[in-house]
N, C-alpha and C positions, 0 to 999 in steps of 0.2 A: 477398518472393516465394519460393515453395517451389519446389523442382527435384525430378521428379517421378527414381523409381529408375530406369526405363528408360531418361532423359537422361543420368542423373550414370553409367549403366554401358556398353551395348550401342553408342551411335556412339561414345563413347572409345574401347573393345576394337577395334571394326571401324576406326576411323581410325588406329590406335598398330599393328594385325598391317598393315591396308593399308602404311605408311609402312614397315615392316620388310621387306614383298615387294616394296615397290619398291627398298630397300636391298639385299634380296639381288639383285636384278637389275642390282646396280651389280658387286656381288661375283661374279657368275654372269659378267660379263665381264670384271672386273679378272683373275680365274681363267685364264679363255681366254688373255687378251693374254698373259697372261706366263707360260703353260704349268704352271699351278700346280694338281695335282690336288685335287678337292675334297674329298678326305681332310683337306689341313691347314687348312681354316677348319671342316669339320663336326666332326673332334675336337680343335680348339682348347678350349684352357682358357687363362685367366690364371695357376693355380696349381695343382700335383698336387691338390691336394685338393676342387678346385674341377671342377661339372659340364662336359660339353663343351658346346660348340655347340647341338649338336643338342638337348641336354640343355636345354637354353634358353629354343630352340622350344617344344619338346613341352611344357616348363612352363608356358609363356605363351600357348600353345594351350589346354593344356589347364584351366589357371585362366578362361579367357574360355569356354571353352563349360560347363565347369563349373555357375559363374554365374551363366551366362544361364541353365541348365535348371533349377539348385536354384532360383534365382527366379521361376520359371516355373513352378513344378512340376511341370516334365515329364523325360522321361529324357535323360541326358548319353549324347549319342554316343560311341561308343567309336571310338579312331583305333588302329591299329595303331603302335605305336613302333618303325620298323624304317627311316627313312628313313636311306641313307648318302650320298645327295648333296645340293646345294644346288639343284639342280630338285625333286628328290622334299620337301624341308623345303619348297620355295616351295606347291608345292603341299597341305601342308598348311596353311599359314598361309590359304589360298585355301578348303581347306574348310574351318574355324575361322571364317572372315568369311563365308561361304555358310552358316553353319548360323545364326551371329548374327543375318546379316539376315531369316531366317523369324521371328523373336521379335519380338512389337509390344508397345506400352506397355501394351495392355489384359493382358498374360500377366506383366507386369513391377509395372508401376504398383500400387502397394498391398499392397508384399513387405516397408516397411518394420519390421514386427512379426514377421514369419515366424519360425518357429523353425527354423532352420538347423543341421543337425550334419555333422561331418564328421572321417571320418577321416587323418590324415596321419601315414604311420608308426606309432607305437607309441602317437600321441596321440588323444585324439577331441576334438573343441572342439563348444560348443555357442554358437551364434551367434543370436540377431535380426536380421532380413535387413537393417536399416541398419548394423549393426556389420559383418558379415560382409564389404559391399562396401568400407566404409571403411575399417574394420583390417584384413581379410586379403586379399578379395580386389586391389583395387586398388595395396596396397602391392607383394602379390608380384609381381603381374601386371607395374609398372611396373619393378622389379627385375630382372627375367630378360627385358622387352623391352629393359632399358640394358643389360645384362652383354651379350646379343648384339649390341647396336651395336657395343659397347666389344672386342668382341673381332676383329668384322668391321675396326673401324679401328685395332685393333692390329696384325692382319694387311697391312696396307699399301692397305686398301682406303680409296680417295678418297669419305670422307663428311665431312659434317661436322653443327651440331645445327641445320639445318634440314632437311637429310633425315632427320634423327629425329624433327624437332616436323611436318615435312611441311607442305601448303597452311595456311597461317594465312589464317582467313577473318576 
């Protein structure tokens, strides 16, 4: 049985950012109770060297709408990067799954051949829309939605990995 591009990409991205706004909604109250401003989980890092928080999001936002438009072949929304709290991040995560869900399989299905390029940094890569989802996009995507778990529950906030895997159907 084949699994078509729009299944194996668009409800993972929308189920994986869904499960992270309900996660920041765990953190949007851990915050409150214990009078914790949301400066230290939006510029949390694990290591100097390592992005913040917020940095995270925006990644993992911005790989999942990415994505879906290079697969699409339509245009990638642009988000402003300027959020500094953990309502305005939740809110981006909310339009990142609001842009997702306008995307149907007829605009997806049949990308597996596409020629995909893309620049990142100093690099450009050129992809086939099956590799692009399976080496880069998926990989980074699911990278920077754990580094934000991992940072949210580094901070003392009460998750654990079924709030990451979310409803298992």
């Amino acid at each position: 049985m084949n699994i078509s591009m729009y299944n194996a990409s668009i409800p993972v991205m929308i189920k994986m950012l869904g499960n992270l706004e309900t996660i920041l909604d765990k953190a949007i109250a851990h915050a409150a109770a214990r009078k914790i401003e949301d400066a230290a989980f939006v510029d949390a890092r694990l290591f100097p060297d390592m992005f913040t928080f917020a940095r995270q999001i925006r990644i993992a936002t911005d790989m999942s709408k990415g994505a879906g438009a290079r697969l699409a072949g339509i245009d990638i929304p642009k988000f402003e990067d300027n959020e500094k709290t953990l309502p305005e991040l939740k809110a981006r995560l909310r339009k990142a799954i609001d842009f997702l869900k306008t995307l149907t399989p007829a605009q997806i299905d049949g990308s597996e051949d596409k020629d995909i390029t893309l620049t990142a940094g100093k690099n450009t890569f050129n992809f086939k829309g099956l590799d692009y989802l399976n080496s880069w996009v998926l990989p980074n995507f699911y990278f920077h939605v754990t580094t934000a778990y991992n940072l949210l529950r580094h901070g003392g906030v009460e998750i654990g990995k079924m709030d990451f895997l979310g409803k298992v159907q």
